[in-house]
C-alpha positions, 0 to 999 in steps of 0.5 A, spaced: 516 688 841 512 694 839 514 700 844 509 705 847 509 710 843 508 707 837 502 703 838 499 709 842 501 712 833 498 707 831 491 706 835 491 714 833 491 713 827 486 707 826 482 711 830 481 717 826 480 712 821 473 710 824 471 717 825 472 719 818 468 712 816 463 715 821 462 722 818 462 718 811 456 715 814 453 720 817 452 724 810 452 719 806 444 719 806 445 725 802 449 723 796 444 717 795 441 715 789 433 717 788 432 711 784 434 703 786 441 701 785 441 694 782 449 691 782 451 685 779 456 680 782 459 673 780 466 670 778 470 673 773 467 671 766 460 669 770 456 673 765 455 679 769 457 685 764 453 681 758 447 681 763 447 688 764 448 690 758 442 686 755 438 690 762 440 696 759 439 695 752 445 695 749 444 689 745 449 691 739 453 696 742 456 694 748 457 699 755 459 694 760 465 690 756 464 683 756 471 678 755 473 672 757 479 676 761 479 680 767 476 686 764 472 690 770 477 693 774 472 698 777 465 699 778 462 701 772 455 704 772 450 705 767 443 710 768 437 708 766 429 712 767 428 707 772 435 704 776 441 705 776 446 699 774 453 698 777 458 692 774 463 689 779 470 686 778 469 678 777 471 675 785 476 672 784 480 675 778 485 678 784 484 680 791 484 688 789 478 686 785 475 682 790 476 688 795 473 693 789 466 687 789 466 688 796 467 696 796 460 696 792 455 692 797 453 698 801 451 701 795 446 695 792 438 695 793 437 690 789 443 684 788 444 681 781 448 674 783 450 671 776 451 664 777 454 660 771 451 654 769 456 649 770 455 646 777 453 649 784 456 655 788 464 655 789 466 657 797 468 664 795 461 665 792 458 662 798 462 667 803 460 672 798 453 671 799 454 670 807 456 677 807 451 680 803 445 676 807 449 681 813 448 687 810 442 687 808 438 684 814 431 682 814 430 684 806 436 679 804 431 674 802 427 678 797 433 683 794 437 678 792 437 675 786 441 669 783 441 670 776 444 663 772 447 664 767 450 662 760 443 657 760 442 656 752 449 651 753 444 645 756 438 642 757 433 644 762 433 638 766 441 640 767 437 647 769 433 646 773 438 641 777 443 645 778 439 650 779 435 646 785 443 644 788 444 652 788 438 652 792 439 647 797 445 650 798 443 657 799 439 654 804 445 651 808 449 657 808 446 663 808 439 659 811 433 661 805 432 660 798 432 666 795 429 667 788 432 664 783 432 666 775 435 662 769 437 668 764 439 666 757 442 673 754 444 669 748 437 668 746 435 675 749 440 678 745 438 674 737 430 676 739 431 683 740 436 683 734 431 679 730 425 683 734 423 675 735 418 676 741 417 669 743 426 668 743 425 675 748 420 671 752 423 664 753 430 668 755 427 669 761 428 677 761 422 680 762 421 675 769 428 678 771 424 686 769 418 684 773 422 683 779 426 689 778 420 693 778 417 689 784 423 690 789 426 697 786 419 699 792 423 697 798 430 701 795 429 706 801 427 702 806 434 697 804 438 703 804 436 704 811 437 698 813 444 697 811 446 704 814 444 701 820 447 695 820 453 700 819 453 704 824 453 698 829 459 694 825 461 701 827 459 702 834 463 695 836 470 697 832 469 704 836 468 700 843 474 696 842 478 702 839 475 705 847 478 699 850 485 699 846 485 707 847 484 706 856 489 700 856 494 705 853 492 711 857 493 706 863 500 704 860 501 711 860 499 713 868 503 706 870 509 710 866 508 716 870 508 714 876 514 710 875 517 715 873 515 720 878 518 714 884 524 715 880 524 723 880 523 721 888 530 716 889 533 722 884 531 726 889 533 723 895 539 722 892 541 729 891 539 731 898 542 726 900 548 728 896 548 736 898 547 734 906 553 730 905 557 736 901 555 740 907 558 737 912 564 735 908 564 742 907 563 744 914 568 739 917 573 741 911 573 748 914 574 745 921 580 742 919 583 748 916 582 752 922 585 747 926 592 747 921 591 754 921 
């Protein structure tokens, strides 16, 4: 069991902590970006990086690196004239990368979830998805995007299933149906190399640009609804550090006051123990006069 002194250190230092992510809050306006974030996230291998890489037009040239490893250790960005595209770790390369992903949610306006074509969400993307609906509070079902992705490799009755089965489950889980658009950046990439405009149009790339440019009005308005949602996050560990900080400084009076009872007995004793010297001393004296 942890002794008094240690868990006053500890709360301390986690404390201090809070107030330093309280500063980081309060200037972080400052440091924003004027044009609209968009971040994509996904599983590793979803097609995130290939995706971006055709959204800024690095169709030979790859900017985002695109493997069937774990290749985005980190969040890579890329600016355009318009936005500012940030690339996330795959969610569920390992638990650094996972805390990376999330690391990069306070920072999105826009949201690109990439979704690979082969059946419905997996639970870590559910949850995923749960935590960004929260950050972004009342604008969560416009500014998040699924992107299903690889869509080349099947049918369009297989899309549009899969697509109505994510759907339904996003209606479950997070409580509506965001927009949902099937990209093929294989055939986006063949149209752009072989400037075919109908292969760039049936890629769905184009619709995917036309939202960007719709959403990127509210950027600011999504920025500021995610500072609050922070601050209150913040305010309610700060309240529970206040609760935990009393409770300690309680223990700490309680502590005292004991010890202050202990000081009392000592010094009771110790009068105790001079009155008794005296008169032994006193009576000592006597006898002496006596032998004498």
């Amino acid at each position: 069991m942890e002794n008094l002194d240690s868990k006053s250190a500890k709360l301390i230092k986690s404390t201090t902590l809070l107030f330093d992510q309280g500063n980081a809050l309060l200037t972080h306006s400052k440091k924003d970006s004027t044009k609209p974030v968009v971040v994509a996230w996904g599983l590793m291998n979803a097609g995130k990086s290939y995706l971006l890489n055709m959204l800024t037009q690095h169709i030979e040239d790859e900017y985002f690196k695109t493997n069937d490893f774990r290749e985005t250790a980190k969040v890579k960005k890329f600016e355009t004239e318009d936005f500012v595209f940030l690339d996330t770790p795959g969610l569920d390369a390992c638990e650094k990368d996972n805390l990376t992903a999330v690391d990069g949610v306070g920072k999105a306006d826009i949201v690109l979830f990439v979704h690979q074509l082969q059946g419905e969400l997996e639970a870590i993307e559910i949850d995923f998805l749960q935590g960004l609906v929260k950050s972004f509070g009342e604008y969560a079902s416009d500014n998040i995007i699924i992107i299903l992705s690889k869509v080349d490799k099947e049918s369009d009755d297989k899309v549009e299933a899969i697509k109505q089965k994510v759907l339904d489950q996003c209606e479950i889980y997070i409580g509506f149906e965001p927009s949902c658009i099937a990209v093929s950046n294989t055939v986006y990439k063949k149209g752009a190399e072989k400037k075919i405009q109908g292969l760039m149009k049936n890629s769905n790339m184009d619709t995917l640009h036309t939202t960007l440019h719709k959403l990127s009005e509210s950027a600011y308005d999504v920025r500021t609804e995610h500072r609050v949602q922070k601050k209150q996050q913040l305010i309610k560990e700060l309240k529970l550090e206040q609760k935990k900080l009393e409770n300690i400084l309680m223990q700490y009076k309680e502590k005292t006051s004991e010890f202050n009872e202990d000081v009392k007995s000592f010094n009771a004793v110790i009068d105790k123990l001079k009155n008794f010297m005296t008169n032994i001393s006193k009576e000592h004296y006597d006898l002496e006069l006596q032998r004498d």
